[in-house]
N, C-alpha and C positions, 0 to 999 in steps of 0.2 A: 868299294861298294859293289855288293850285288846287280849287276842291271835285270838282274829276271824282277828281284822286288821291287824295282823304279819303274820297270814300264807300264801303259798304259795296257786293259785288257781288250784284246779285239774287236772292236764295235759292229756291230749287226745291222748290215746295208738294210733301209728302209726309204721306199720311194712311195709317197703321196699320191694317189691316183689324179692326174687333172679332172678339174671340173668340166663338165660339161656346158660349152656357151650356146645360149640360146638366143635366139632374137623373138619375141613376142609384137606380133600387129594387131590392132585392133581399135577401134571406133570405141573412145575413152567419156564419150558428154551422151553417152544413153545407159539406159539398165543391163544391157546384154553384155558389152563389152568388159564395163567392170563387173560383173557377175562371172565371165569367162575368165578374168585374170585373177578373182579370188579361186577359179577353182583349179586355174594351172599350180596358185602358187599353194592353196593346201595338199593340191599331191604331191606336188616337190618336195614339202617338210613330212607330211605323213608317209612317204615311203625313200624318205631321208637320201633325196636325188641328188641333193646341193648342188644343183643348177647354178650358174651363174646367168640369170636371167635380164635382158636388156628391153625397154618397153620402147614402142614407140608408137604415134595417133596418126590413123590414114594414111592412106595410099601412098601421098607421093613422099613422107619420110622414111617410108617403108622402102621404097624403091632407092631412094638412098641412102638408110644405112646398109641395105642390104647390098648392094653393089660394094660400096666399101670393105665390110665386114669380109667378104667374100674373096676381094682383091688382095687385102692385107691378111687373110688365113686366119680371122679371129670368129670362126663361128662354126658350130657344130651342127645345130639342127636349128629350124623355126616353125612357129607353129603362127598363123595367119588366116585373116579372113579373104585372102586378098591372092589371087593366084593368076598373075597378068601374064604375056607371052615370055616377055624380055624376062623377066623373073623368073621366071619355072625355068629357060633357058638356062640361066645363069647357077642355078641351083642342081641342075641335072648333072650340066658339067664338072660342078666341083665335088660330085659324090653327096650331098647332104641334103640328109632324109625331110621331109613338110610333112606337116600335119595341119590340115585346109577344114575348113570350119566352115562348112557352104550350104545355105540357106538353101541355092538351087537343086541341091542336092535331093532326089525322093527316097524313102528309104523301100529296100525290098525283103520280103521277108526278114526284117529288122536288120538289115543288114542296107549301107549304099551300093548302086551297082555298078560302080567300079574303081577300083582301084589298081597303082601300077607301084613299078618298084621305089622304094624309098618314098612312095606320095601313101600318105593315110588320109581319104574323105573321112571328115563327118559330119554324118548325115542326116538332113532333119525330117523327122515324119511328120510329112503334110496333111496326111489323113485322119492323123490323132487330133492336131490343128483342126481339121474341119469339123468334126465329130464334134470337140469341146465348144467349138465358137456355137458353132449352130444352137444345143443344147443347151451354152449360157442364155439364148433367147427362150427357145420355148419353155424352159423350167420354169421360168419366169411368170410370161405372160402369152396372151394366144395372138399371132398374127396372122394377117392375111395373104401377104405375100412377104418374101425375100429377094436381099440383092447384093450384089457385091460392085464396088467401086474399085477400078484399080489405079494404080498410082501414075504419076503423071511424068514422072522424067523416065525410070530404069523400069520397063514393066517386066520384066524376063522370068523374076522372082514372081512379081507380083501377079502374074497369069496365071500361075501355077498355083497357086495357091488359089487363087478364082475357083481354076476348076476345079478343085477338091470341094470347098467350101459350095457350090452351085449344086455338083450332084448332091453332099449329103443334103442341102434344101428339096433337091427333089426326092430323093430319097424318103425324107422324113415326111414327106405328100404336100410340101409347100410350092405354089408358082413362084418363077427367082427370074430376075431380069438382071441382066450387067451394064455397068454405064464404062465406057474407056475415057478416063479423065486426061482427056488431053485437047488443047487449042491451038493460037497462032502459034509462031514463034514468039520467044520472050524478046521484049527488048534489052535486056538485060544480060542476053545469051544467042545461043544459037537452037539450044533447046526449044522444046514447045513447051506453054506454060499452061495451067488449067485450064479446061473452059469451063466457069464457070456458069455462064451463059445457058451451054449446053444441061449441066448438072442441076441447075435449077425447074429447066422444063424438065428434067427426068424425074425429079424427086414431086415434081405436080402430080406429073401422070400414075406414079407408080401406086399401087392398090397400100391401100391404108389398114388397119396401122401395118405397117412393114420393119422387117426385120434387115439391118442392110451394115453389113460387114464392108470395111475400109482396108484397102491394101496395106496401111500402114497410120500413123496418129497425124500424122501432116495431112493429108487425106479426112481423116476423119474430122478433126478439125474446120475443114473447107465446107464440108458436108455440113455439122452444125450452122457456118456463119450462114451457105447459103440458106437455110432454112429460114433464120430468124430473119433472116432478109422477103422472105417468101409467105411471113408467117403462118408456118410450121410449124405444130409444137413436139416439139425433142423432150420428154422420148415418147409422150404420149400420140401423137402421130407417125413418127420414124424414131425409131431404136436404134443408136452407131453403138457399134463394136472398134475400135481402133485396134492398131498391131504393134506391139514394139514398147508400152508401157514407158517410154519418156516423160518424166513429172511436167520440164520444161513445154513440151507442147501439149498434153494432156490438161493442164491446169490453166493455161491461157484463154480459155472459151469459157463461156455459160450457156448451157452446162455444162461441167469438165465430163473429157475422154475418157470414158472406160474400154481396157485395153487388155488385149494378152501382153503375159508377161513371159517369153521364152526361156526356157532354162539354159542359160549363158553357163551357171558355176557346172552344169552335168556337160556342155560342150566341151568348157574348160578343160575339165577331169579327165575326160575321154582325149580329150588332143593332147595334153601332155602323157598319158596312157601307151597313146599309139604314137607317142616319139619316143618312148622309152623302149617299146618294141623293136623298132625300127635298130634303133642303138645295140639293141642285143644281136639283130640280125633275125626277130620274131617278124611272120607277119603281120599287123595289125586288123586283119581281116575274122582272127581267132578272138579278140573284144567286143564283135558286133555295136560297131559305132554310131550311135544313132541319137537324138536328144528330141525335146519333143517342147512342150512346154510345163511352165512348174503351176501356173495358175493364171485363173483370169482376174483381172481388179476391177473391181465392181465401183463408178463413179458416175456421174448424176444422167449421164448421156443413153444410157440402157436400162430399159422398165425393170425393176426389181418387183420381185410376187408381192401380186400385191396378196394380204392373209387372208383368209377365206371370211374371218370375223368381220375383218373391214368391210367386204364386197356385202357380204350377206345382210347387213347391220344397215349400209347404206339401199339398200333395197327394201328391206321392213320398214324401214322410216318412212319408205316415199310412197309404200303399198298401204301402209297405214293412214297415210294423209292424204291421199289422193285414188283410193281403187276405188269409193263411190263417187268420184267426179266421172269415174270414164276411161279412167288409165289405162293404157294396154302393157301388155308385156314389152315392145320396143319403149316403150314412156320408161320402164326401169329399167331396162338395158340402158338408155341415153343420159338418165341421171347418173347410172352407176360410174358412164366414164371410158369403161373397157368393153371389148368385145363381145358381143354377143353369145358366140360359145364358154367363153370365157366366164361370166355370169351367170349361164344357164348350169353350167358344171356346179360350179361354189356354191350356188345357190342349194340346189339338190343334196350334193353333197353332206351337208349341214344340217339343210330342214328336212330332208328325206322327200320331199314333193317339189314340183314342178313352179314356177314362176306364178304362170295362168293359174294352177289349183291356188296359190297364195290368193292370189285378187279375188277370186271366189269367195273362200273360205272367209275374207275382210267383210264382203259385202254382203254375205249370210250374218256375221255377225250381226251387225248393223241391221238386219235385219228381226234380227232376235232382241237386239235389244229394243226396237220400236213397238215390237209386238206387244211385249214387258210393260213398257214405259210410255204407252201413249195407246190411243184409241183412235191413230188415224188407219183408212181404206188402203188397201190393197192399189190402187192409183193410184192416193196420196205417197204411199211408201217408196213407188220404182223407181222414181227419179230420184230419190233422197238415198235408194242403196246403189247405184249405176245402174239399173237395168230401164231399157226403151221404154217397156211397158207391164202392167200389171200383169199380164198373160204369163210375161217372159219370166216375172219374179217368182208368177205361180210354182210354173214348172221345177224352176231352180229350186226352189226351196223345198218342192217333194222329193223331188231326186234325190238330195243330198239328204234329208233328214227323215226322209219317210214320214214324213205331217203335212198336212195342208196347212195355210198359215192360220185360219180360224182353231184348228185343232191343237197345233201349239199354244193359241194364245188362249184357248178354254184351260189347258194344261194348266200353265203358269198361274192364271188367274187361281184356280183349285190348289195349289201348292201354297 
């Protein structure tokens, strides 16, 4: 037998690329965290990474898988909210690149300011944050002052985010006051725990209606109870904003938390983005990594506009049945509910005239129809259209129509 026709034909070395192992950390029982893991894990299939990706919830399982991972050689990069000494240490040493998802982070010219080797920030813009929150209030509704509460155990984040949010209120020509939510120690802890105590004299004193942004929905939540405890009315007297869009504590109060909702999936995206840079040997600084938020959620704890039909409608109604009692213009401002500039805008807006011209124009009526329809004096009449005295009705009624009132009512009578 032939051995050239028995043998086998030379087979063509083929070696598998290994996967790339990841560790992913991230805070799993709010909106952000699984929003940041749906977006690591569509860039991994959409630009077909085949990560072999490992999850794990908080700090401290982070800190030990990743020790382990690290000691036994099974890990390639990670990408984290969480960037503690011992860890970054442990991380530098073995060569493998992070990708840090940091809230503290500001961004500068879309860009965070700074980054080192094998470390990618990303970076959140606080100032788009301030900008949106602010503007969820005034679209809305008109206040008189603003405020921001910051949070009561880690303020580091939550200061920062103060200041942004404080200027753009002044910015926007609002007075803004800040409360620091913080009291004893807990018994519970070693921490200090709300003062609530405190929070509730601030939310007395501070100008009404007010507009007042929460470091966070545990925070905003606090802000509610105190109120209802204070009787307060939320949001018609104070306005919260929460942060962080948590259903779980959002939805615990009356009224529920309306809250931003940060865009976790574009954090996501971008930190697996700039670990895949990293892996090339790119630097991740050429992505300009930055996220921002995706939307605010609109629920019962922040004034929603109210429509111009509404404001307007409830203002005819009360100038209609009460401007010959004596009404003034504050008498519809205080029925209508809302702000006085707020009112006086919609109002205009709509009827194309002034509050005050409205009451007038009712009590002319009413003037005109007496004339018509009865043959009482010019005294008899003033009181029965708001005006002090007959004098006063005189006047008003030339002014506005160029007739005296006997000349009208010779008019009418001939017609």
């Amino acid at each position: 037998m032939d051995r050239r026709e028995t043998s086998k034909p030379p087979q063509i070395g083929f070696v598998r690329p290994r996967r790339r192992r990841v560790l992913v950390s991230m805070v799993m029982d709010g909106a952000f965290g699984l929003d940041a893991v749906r977006g690591i894990n569509d860039w991994n299939r959409d630009n077909g990474a085949n990560w072999s990706i490992r999850f794990v919830d908080g700090p401290k399982l982070y800190a030990l898988a990743l020790h382990w991972l690290v000691r036994e050689k099974k890990i390639d990069g990670v990408i984290t909210l969480y960037h503690g000494r011992e860890e970054m240490a442990a991380l530098r040493r073995a060569g493998i690149p992070v990708s840090i998802i940091d809230a503290n982070m500001e961004s500068h010219e879309g860009r965070p300011p700074r980054q080192g080797s094998g470390v990618a920030y990303i970076g959140f813009d606080i100032q788009a944050l301030a900008r949106e929150a602010v503007d969820h209030f005034l679209s809305r509704a008109d206040f008189r002052s603003g405020g921001y509460v910051e949070n009561s155990f880690d303020h580091g984040w939550s200061r920062k985010r103060g200041d942004a949010c404080i200027a753009e209120f002044h910015r926007r020509g609002l007075p803004t006051r800040r409360f620091l939510h913080f009291g004893e120690p807990s018994r519970l802890g070693t921490g200090r725990g709300p003062d609530l105590v405190g929070l509730a004299a601030w939310l007395r004193d501070i100008e009404k209606p007010a507009a007042v942004i929460a470091a966070n929905d545990l925070t905003a939540a606090d802000i509610i109870s105190v109120c209802a405890g204070q009787g307060i009315a939320v949001p018609r007297a104070v306005s919260v904003l929460g942060m962080d869009d948590n259903p779980l504590v959002c939805c615990r109060c009356e009224p529920n938390v309306s809250s931003v909702h940060f865009d976790g999936y574009r954090a996501g995206h971008l930190a697996a983005e700039s670990l895949a840079a990293m892996f090339e040997g790119r630097s991740p600084l050429e992505l300009s990594p930055v996220y921002g938020i995706s939307r605010i959620v609109q629920r019962g704890s922040s004034a929603a506009t109210p429509s111009i039909g509404e404001i307007v409608q409830k203002a005819l109604d009360y100038i209609g049945a009460n401007a010959c009692a004596g009404a003034t213009v504050a008498d519809v401002v205080r029925h209508c509910g809302y702000s006085r500039s707020l009112v006086l805008m919609r109002f205009h807006q709509m009827i194309g005239k002034s509050i005050e011209q409205a009451i007038r124009a009712r009590k002319l009526d009413e003037a005109r129809r007496l004339l018509r329809e009865t043959r009482l004096s010019a005294e008899e009449m003033a009181p029965m259209c708001g005006y002090e005295s007959a004098s006063s009705l005189r006047r008003a009624f030339l002014r506005e129509t160029g007739f005296t009132l006997n000349a009208w009512r010779k008019a009418c009578v001939e017609e």
